[in-house]
C-alpha positions as CSV (number, residue, x, y, z in Angstrom):
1,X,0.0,0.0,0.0
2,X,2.9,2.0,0.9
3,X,4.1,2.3,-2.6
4,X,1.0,2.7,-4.2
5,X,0.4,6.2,-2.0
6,X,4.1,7.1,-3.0
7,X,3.0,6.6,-6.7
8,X,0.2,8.9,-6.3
9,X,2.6,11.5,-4.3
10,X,5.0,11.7,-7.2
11,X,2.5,11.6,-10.0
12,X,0.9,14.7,-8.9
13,X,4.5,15.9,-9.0
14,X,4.7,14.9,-12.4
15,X,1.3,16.4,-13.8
16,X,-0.8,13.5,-13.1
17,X,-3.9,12.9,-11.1
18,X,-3.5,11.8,-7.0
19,X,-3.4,8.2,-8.1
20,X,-1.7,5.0,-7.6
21,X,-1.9,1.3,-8.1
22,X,0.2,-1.8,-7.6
23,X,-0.6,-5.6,-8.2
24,X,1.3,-8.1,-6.2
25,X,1.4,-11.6,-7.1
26,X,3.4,-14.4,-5.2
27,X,4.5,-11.7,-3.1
28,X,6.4,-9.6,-5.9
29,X,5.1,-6.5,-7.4
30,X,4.0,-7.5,-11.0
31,X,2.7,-3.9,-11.8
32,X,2.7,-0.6,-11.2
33,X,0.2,2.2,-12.9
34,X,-0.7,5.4,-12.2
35,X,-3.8,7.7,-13.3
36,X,-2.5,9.4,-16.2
37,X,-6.2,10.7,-17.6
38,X,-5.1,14.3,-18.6
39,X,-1.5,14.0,-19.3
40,X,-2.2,11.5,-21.9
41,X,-5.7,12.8,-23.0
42,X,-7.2,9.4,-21.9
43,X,-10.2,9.2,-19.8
44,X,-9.8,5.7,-19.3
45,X,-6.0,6.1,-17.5
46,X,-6.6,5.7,-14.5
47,X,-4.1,4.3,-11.9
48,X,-6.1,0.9,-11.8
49,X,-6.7,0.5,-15.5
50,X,-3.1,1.0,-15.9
51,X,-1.3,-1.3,-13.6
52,X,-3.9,-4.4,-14.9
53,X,-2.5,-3.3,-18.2
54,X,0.8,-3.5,-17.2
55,X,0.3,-6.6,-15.2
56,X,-1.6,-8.4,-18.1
57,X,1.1,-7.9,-20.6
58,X,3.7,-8.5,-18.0
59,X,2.5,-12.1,-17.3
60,X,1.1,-12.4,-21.1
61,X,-2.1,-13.3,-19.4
62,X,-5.5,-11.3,-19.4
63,X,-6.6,-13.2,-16.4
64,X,-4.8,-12.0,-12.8
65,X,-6.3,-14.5,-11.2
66,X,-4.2,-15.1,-7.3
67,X,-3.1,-11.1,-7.7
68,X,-3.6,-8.5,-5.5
69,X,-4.6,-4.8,-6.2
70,X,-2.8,-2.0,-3.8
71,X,-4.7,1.2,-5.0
72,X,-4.3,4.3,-3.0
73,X,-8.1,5.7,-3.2
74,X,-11.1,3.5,-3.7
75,X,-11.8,2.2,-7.1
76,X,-14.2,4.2,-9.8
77,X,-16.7,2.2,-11.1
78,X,-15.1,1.8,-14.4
79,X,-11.9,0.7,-12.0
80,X,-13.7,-1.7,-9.8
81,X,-15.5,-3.6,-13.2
82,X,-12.0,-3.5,-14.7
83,X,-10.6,-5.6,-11.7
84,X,-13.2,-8.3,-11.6
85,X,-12.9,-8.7,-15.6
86,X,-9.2,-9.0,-14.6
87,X,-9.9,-11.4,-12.0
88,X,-8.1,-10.0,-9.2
89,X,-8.7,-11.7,-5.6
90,X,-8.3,-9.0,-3.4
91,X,-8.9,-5.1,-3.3
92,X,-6.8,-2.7,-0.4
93,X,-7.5,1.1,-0.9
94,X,-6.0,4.1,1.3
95,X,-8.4,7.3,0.6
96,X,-12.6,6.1,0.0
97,X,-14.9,7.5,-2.1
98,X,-15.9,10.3,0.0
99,X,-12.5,11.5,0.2
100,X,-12.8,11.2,-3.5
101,X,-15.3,13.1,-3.8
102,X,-14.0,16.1,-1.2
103,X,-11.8,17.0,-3.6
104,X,-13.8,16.3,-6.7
105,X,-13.5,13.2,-7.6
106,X,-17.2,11.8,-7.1
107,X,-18.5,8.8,-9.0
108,X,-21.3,8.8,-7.6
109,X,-22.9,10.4,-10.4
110,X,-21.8,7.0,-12.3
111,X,-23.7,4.4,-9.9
112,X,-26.3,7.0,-9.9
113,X,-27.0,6.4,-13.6
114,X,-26.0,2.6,-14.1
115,X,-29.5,2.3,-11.1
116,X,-31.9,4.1,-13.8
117,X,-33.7,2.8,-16.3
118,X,-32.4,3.1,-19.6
119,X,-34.4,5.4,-20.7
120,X,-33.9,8.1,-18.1
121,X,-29.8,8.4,-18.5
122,X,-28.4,11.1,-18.9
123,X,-26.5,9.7,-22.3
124,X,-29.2,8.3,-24.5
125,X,-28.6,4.9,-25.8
126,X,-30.9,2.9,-28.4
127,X,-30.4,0.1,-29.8
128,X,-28.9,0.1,-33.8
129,X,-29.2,-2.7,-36.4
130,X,-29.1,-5.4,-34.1
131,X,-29.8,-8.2,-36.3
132,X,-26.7,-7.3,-38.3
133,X,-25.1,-7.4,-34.9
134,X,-25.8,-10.5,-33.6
135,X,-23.5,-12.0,-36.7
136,X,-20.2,-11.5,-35.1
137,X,-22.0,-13.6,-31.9
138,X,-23.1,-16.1,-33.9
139,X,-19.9,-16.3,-34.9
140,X,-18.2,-16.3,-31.9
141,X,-20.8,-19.2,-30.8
142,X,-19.6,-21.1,-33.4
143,X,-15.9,-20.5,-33.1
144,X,-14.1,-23.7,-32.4
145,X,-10.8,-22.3,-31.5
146,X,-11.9,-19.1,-29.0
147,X,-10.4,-18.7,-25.8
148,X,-13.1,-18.3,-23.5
149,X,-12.9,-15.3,-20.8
């Protein structure tokens, strides 16, 4: 945990946001990642995000399964989905989401919206040629070879 709060220290320092992650497995840090969302003009960098990306291509594996996720403020939403795709066992954060929030970075907003129906977002969202879309399922039904996930 230690480290991960250092990484969010210094990458204030560096122009970043107040954000750090680490993933242990075995032990041994795998990965490190920090939240990097308006340095790199990426609203998907965040700490979290980062370090599973880093951790997956370290050990050439999308799964993380018998990791462990050192983040130094609670995960986002986006965060917290992207660690059980990853399949990470465990979750230790420093600052919550109300600390977050304090100092403007609330998500509540987010779980907010995912609770309403789909028609009463905020972003509207209908459904597009859907029967043209099922193809690449159908396809992925049928697949032989596909690495399930």
């Amino acid at each position: 945990m230690r480290e991960a709060i250092n990484l969010s220290i210094e990458n204030v320092k560096n122009g970043g946001g107040p954000f750090g992650a680490v993933i242990v497995k075995d032990g041994k840090v795998v990965a490190t990642g920090v939240n990097r969302v308006t340095a790199n003009n990426d609203p998907t960098a965040h700490a979290e995000v980062s370090a599973i990306r880093n951790a997956c291509s370290k050990l050439n594996n999308f799964k993380l399964e018998g990791c462990t996720i050192y983040t130094s403020c609670e995960p986002c939403p986006m965060c917290l989905s992207a660690i059980y795709w990853a399949g990470i066992d465990k979750i230790y954060y420093g600052n919550n989401a109300h600390d977050a929030d304090h100092i403007g970075f609330g998500d509540q907003f987010i779980y907010d919206e995912i609770d309403k129906p789909k028609n009463r977002r905020t972003i509207p969202a209908e459904p597009l040629m859907h029967e043209e879309a099922l193809q690449a399922f159908r396809d992925w039904e049928n697949k032989t070879d596909k690495v399930e996930y």
